[in-house]
C-alpha positions as CSV (number, residue, x, y, z in Angstrom):
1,X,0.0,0.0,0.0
2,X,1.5,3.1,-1.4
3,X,1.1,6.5,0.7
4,X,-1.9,8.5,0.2
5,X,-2.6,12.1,0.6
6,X,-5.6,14.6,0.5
7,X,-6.3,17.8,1.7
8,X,-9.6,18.7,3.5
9,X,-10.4,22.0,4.0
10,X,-14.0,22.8,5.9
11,X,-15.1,24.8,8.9
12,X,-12.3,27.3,8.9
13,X,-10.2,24.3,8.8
14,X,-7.4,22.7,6.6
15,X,-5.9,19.4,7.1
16,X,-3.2,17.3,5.2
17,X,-5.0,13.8,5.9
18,X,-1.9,10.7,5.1
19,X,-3.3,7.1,5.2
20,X,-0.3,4.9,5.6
21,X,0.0,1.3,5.4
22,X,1.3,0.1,9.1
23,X,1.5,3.5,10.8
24,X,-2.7,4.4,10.3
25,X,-4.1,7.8,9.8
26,X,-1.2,11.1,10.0
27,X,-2.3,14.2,10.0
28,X,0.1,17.5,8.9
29,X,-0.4,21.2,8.4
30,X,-3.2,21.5,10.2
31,X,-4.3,25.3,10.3
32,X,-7.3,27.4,11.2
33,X,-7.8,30.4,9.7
34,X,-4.7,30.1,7.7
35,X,-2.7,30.2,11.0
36,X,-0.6,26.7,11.9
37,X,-2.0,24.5,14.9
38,X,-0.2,21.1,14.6
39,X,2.7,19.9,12.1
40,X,1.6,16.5,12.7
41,X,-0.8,14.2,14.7
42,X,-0.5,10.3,14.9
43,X,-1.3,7.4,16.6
44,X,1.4,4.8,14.9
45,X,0.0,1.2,17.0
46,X,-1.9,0.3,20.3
47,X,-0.2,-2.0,22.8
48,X,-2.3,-4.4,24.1
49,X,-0.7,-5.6,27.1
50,X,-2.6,-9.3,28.9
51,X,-2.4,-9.6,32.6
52,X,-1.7,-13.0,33.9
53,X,-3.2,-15.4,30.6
54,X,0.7,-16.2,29.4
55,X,-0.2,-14.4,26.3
56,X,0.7,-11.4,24.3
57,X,1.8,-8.5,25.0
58,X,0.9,-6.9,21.3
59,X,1.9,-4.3,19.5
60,X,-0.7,-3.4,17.1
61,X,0.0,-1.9,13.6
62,X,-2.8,0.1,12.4
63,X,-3.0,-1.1,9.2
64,X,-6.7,-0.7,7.2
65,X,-7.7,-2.1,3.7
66,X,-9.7,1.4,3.6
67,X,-8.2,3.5,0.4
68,X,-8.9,6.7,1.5
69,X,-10.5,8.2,4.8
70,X,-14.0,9.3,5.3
71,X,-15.0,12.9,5.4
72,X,-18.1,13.9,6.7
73,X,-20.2,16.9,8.0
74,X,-21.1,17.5,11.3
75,X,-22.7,20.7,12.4
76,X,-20.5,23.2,12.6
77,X,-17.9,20.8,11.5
78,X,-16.6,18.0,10.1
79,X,-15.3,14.5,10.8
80,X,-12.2,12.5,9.7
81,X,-12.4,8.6,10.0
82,X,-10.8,5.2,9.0
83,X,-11.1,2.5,10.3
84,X,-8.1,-0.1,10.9
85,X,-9.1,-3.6,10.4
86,X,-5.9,-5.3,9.3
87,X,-5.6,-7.2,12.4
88,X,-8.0,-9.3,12.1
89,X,-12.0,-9.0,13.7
90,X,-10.5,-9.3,16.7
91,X,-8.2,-6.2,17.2
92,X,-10.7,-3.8,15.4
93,X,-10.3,-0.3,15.7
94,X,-11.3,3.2,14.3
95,X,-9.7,6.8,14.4
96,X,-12.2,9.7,14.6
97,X,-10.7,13.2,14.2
98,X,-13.5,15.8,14.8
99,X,-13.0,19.5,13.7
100,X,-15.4,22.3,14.9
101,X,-15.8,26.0,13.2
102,X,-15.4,27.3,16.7
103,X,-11.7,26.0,17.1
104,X,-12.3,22.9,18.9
105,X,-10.8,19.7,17.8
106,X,-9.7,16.6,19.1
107,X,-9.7,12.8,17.9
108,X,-11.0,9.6,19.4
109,X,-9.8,5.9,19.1
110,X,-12.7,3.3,19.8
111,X,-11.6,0.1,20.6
112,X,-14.3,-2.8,19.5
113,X,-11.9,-5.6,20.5
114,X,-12.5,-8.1,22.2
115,X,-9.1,-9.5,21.9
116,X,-8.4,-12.9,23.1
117,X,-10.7,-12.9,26.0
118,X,-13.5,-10.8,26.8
119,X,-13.2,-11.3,31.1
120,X,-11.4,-7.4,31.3
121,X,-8.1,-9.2,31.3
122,X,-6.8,-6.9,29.3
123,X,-5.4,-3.4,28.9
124,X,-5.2,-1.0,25.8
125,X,-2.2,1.6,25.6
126,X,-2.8,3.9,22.9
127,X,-0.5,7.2,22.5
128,X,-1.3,9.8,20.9
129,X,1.8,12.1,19.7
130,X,0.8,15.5,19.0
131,X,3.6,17.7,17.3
132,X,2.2,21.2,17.8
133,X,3.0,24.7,16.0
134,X,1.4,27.5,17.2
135,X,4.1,30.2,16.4
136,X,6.8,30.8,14.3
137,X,10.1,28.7,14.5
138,X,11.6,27.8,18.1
139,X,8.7,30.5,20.2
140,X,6.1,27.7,21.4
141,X,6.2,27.2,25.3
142,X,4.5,24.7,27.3
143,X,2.1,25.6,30.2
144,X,-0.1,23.7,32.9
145,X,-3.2,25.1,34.6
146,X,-2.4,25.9,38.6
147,X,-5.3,26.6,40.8
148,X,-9.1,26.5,41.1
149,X,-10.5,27.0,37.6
150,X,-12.0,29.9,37.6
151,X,-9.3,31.8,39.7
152,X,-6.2,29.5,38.2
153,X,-3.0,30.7,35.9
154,X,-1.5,29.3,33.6
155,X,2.0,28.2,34.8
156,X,5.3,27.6,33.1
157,X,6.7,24.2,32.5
158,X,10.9,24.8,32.3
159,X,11.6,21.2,31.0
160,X,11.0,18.0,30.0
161,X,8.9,15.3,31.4
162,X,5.4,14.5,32.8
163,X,2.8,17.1,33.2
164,X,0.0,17.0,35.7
165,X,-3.6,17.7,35.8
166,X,-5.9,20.4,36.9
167,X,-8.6,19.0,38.6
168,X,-12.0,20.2,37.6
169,X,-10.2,22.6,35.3
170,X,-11.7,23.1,31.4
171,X,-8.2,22.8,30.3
172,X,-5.3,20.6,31.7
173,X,-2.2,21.8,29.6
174,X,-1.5,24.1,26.6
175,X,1.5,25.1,24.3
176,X,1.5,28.9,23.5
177,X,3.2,31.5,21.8
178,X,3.4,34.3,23.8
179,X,4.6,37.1,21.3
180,X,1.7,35.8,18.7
181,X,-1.0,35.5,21.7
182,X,-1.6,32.2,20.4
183,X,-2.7,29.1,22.6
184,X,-4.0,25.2,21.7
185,X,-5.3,24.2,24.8
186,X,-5.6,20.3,25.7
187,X,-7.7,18.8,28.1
188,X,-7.5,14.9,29.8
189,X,-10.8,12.7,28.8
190,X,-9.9,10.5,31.2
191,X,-8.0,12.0,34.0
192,X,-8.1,8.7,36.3
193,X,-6.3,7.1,33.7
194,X,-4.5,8.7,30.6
195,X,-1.4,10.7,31.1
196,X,0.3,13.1,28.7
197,X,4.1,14.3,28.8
198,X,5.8,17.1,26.5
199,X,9.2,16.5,25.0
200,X,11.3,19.2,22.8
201,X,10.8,18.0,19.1
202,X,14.3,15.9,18.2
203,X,14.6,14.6,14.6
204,X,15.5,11.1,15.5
205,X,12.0,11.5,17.6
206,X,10.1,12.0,14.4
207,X,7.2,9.6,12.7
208,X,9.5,7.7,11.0
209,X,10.7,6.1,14.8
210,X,7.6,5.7,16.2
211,X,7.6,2.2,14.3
212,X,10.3,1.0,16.3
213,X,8.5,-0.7,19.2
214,X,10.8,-0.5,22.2
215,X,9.9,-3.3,25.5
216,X,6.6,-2.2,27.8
217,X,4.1,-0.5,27.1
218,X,3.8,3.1,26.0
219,X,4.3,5.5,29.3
220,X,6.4,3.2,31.0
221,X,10.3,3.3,31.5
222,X,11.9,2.1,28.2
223,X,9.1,2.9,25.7
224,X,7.7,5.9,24.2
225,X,7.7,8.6,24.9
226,X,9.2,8.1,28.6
227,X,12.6,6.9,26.2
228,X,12.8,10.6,25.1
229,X,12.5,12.8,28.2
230,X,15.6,14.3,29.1
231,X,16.3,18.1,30.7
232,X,16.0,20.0,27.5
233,X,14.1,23.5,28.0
234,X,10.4,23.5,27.4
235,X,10.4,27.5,27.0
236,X,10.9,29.0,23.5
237,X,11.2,25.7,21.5
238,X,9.6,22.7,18.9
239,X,7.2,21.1,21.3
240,X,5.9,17.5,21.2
241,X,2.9,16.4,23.5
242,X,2.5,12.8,24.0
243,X,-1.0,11.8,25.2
244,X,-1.1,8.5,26.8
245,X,-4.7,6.6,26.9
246,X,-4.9,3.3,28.9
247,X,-8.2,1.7,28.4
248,X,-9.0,-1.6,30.6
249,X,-11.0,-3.9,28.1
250,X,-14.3,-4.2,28.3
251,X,-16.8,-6.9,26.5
252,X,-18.6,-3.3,24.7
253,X,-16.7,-0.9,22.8
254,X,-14.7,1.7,24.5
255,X,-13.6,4.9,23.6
256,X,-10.4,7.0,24.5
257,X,-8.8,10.3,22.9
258,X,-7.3,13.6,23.5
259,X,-9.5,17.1,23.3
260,X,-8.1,20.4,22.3
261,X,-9.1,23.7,21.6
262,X,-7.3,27.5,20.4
263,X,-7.2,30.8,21.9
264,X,-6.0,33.9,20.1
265,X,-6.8,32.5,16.7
């Protein structure tokens, strides 16, 4: 399966939408209003990681026999799907990004499964690695949310590593530029469980690497993106989010996914 690329452009919005053959759906350029958001956006596999049934783990390549993704109107919006079935009816999953005229965006991964057992003796990783531009060149910063909500700051992250959330905040994190006014906020669906760190962007840390699957899951020390934090400056720099879901199977569908929206666009 050869690379494929189209260009959407709806709702304020325009996205380069890639549909690769092991590495699932990429976005890249994504812009509102003409003004950049994200370089890229991609969820490259889900580990699938069994607890005490002497099988697996898995590292799941989202492969799909799909030739193109869907495109679809919402209100005020639009939808971005595909759906990754190479796996097998098994290990069945599909990638939702959802675009809204207002700014907000954000993507969801549902897991149908079941796996190899349907008894919740299983656990999903899923990262999402979100390579966001918001400014112009090395001036994106990363910030975290510090108080109640309503009478919070937003407070400066110096380095590299694990940020932590804001309870009963909107927003949990966001990467600005403060000389453009610019902001993509991103919030935690699932606060009890999924975990996001930022990273300053390193070449050898692109796409392209994501496909080499190091031990444990994703989150944990000696995979992604845990493999990549080091004491690099967060301030005035290329910024990488990682969003980590971890979704305990169930014998229904679950869902799992980062939400973001702008400010000062």
């Amino acid at each position: 399966m050869r690379v494929r690329t189209q260009r959407v452009e709806q709702a304020g919005w325009s996205v380069d939408v890639r549909l690769t053959a092991r590495g699932g759906m990429v976005l890249r350029d994504v812009r509102f209003h003409d003004q950049r958001v994200l370089q890229s956006a991609s969820t490259p596999f889900v580990y699938v990681d069994y607890i005490g049934l002497g099988i697996g783990a898995f590292t799941d390549h989202l492969g799909t026999t799909t030739a193109v993704p869907e495109v679809r109107a919402t209100v005020d919006g639009f939808d971005i799907a595909v759906r990754y079935d190479a796996a097998g009816p098994d290990y069945l999953y599909e990638h939702i990004w959802r675009f809204f005229g207002d700014g907000q965006f954000g993507c969801r991964m549902v897991v149908h499964g079941p796996g190899e057992e349907h008894s919740g003796g299983h656990t999903y990783f899923v990262p999402f690695r979100l390579d966001i531009d918001c400014g112009s060149g090395l001036r994106d910063s990363v910030d975290a949310w510090f108080g109640p909500p309503a009478a919070g700051t937003w407070s400066a992250q110096t380095t590299e590593g694990e940020l932590l959330h804001a309870p009963r905040s909107r927003w949990d994190w966001s990467v600005v530029d403060r000389a453009a006014g610019r902001r993509v906020l991103l919030r935690a669906t699932d606060p009890a469980h999924d975990r996001c760190w930022a990273v300053r962007y390193r070449p050898e840390e692109s796409f392209g690497a994501l496909g080499v699957i190091q031990p444990g899951a994703p989150g944990t020390a000696g995979s992604v993106p845990v493999v990549y934090v080091g004491d690099e400056s967060l301030q005035n720099s290329d910024v990488v989010l990682w969003y980590v879901a971890q979704v305990d199977a169930k014998p229904y569908v679950v869902t799992c996914g980062p939400w973001l929206g702008l400010q000062g666009y």
